[in-house]
C-alpha positions in Angstrom: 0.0 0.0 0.0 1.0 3.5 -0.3 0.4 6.3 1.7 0.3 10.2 0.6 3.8 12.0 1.1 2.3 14.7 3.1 1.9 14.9 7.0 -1.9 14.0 7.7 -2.9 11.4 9.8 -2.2 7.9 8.6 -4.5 4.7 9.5 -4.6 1.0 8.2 -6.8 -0.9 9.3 -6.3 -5.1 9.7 -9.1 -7.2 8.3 -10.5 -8.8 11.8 -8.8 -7.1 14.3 -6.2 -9.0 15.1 -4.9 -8.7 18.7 -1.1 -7.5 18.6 1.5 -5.8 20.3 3.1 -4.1 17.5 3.4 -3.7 14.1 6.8 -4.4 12.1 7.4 -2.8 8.9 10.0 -2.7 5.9 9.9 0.6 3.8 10.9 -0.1 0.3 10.9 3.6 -0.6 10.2 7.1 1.1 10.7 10.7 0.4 14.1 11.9 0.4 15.1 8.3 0.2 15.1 8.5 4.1 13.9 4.8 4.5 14.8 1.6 2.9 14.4 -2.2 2.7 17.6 -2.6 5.0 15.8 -0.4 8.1 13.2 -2.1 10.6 10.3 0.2 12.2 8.5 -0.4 15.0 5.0 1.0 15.6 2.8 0.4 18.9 -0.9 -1.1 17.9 -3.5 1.9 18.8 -5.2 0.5 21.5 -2.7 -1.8 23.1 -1.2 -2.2 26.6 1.5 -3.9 26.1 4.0 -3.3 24.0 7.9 -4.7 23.3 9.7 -1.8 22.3 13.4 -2.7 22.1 14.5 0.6 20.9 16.5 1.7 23.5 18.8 4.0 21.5 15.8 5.7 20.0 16.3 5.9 17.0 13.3 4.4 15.4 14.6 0.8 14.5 15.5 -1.9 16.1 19.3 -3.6 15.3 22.6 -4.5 16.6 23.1 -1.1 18.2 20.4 -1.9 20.4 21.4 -5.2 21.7 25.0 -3.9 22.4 23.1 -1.5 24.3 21.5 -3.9 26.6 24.4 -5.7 26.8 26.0 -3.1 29.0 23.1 -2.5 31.3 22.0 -6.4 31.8 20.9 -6.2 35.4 20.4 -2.9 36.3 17.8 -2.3 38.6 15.5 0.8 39.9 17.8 2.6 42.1 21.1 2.5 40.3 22.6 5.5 39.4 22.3 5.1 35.8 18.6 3.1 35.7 16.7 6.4 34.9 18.7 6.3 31.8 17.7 3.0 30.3 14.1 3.3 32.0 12.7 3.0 28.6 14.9 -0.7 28.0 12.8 -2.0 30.8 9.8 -3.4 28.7 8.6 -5.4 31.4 8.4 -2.5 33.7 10.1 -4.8 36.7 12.4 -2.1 37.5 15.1 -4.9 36.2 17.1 -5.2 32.6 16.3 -8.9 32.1 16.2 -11.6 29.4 12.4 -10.5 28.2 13.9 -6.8 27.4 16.9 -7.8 25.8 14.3 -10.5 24.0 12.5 -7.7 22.8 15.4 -6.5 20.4 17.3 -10.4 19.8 14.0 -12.2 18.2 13.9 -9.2 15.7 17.8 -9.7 14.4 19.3 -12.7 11.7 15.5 -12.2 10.1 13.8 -12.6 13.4 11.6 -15.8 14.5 9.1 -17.9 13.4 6.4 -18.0 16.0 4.2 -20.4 16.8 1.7 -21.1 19.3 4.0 -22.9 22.0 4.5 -22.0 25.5 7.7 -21.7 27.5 7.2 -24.2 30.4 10.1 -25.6 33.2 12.3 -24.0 36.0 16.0 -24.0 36.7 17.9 -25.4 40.0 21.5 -24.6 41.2 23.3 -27.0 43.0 26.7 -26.1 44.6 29.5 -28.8 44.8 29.8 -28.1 48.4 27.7 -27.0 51.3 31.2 -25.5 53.3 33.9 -24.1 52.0 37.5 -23.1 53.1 39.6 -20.5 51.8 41.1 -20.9 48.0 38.2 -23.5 47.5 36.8 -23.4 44.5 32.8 -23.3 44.6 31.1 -24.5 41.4 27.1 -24.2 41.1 25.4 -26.5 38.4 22.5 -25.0 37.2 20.4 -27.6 35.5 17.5 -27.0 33.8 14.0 -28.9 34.7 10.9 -29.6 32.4 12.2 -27.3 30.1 9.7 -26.2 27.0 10.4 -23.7 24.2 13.2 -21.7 26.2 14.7 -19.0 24.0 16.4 -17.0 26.7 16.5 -16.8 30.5 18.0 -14.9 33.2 18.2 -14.5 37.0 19.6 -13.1 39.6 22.3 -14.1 42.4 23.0 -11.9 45.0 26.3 -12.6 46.9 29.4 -11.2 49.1 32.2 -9.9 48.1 34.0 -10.7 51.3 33.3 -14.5 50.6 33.1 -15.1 47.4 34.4 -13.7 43.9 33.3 -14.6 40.7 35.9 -16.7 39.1 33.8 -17.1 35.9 31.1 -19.7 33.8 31.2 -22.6 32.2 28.8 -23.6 29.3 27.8 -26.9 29.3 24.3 -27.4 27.1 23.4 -23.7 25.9 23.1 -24.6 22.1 24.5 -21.0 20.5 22.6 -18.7 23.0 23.9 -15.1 23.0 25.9 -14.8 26.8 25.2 -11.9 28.2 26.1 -12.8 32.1 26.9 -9.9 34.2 28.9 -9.5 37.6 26.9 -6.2 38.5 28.0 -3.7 41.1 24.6 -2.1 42.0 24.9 1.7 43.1 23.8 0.7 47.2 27.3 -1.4 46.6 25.5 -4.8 46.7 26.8 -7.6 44.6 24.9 -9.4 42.0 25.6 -11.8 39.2 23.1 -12.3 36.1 23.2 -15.2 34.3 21.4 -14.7 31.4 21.2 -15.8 27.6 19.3 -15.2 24.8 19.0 -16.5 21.0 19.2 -14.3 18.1 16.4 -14.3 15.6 15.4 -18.1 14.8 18.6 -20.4 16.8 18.2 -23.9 18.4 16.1 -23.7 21.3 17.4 -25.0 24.4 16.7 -28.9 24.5 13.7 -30.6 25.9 13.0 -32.1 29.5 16.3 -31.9 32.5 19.6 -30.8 31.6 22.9 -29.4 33.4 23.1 -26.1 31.5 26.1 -24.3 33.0 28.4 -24.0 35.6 29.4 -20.9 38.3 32.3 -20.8 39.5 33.1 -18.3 42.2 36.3 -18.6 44.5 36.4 -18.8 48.3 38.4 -15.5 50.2 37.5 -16.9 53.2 35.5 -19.9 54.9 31.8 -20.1 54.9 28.6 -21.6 54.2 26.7 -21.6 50.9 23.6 -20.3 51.5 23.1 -18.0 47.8 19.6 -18.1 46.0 18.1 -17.2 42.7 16.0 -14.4 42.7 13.8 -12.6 39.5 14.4 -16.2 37.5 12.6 -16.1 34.3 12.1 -18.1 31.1 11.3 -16.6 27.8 9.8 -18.2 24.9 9.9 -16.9 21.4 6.7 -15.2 21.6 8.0 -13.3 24.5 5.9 -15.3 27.2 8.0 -16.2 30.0 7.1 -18.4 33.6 8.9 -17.1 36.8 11.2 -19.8 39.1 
């Protein structure tokens, strides 16, 4: 279709109402040759509450910029000193950069997904190789997925000290080629957290069916203790950006 090049008010209406969170469109041509084939817009559906945005460097598309972007505030959270400026990234509006905002701009690159009507469905469990630990141990936490469905991304949190424990890396055991995006965040009230989180871009392998140790954390011991840390804000994401909460 074509619209007039002026600036009136534009509206195109779907045959049978579909419900929808947004609209994507390809412009083949505009005036000025300011538009082309190459450049993705998204447009919020008149009417609709919900809405995955993704363009957090505002400039009216939705690309690699944009997941770069989200890259460098993964786990930010309301009350850090630089949340206000990434407000918009937070889709979800959970006051946290998670894996459904940075799904919001990954199932739109590599030609984006082919949905379908499938749920996400399962949980994830960390279990740590010890209960104690003395100094210049080495602490390793499994985390192994459980009745997992049509995952595309997850992520969670995992508060921990920094007098105990530092974060000596992770190991990727069955992640297919999800996008890592795990942060060791320093929130602004000086609290520790690490994100584990992954994502797909566009259309890859979905993580595989049923139970499965997914990856390893390894954090090493400054002093003895007890492991006592636990997942908070867990979250699966499907392709259709549904998620279930662990």
């Amino acid at each position: 279709f074509e619209w007039a090049q002026n600036a009136d008010h534009k509206t195109f209406s779907f045959a049978g109402n579909p419900e929808a969170r947004y609209v994507k469109m390809h412009l083949d041509k505009a005036v000025g040759n300011f538009a082309s084939g190459s450049q993705m817009y998204i447009f919020k559906v008149a009417g609709s509450e919900s809405f995955c945005q993704g363009d957090i460097n505002h400039d009216k598309r939705i690309d690699e910029n944009d997941l770069t972007s989200y890259m460098n505030y993964t786990g930010l959270r309301k009350g850090d000193s630089d949340f206000d400026y990434v407000s918009a990234g937070d889709i979800n509006k959970n006051g946290l950069i998670d894996a459904y905002d940075i799904s919001c701009v990954a199932t739109e690159l590599d030609g984006g997904v082919r949905n379908s009507n499938d749920k996400v469905a399962g949980k994830l469990v960390l279990t740590p190789n010890k209960k104690t630990f003395a100094a210049g141990d080495m602490v390793e936490v499994t985390v192994s997925g459980k009745g997992l469905h049509y995952v595309n991304a997850l992520s969670f949190a995992l508060p921990y000290s920094t007098s105990e424990l530092e974060y000596a890396g992770v190991e990727l055991l069955n992640m297919k080629d999800m996008v890592n995006l795990t942060y060791d965040r320093l929130h602004t009230n000086g609290q520790k957290e690490l994100f584990p989180t992954f994502v797909n871009r566009g259309n890859n392998f979905l993580l595989d069916e049923g139970d499965h140790n997914l990856f390893v954390i390894k954090f090493k011991a400054k002093k003895a203790g007890k492991f006592n840390l636990t997942a908070k804000d867990g979250m699966l994401v499907d392709r259709n950006l549904g998620t279930v909460k662990f």
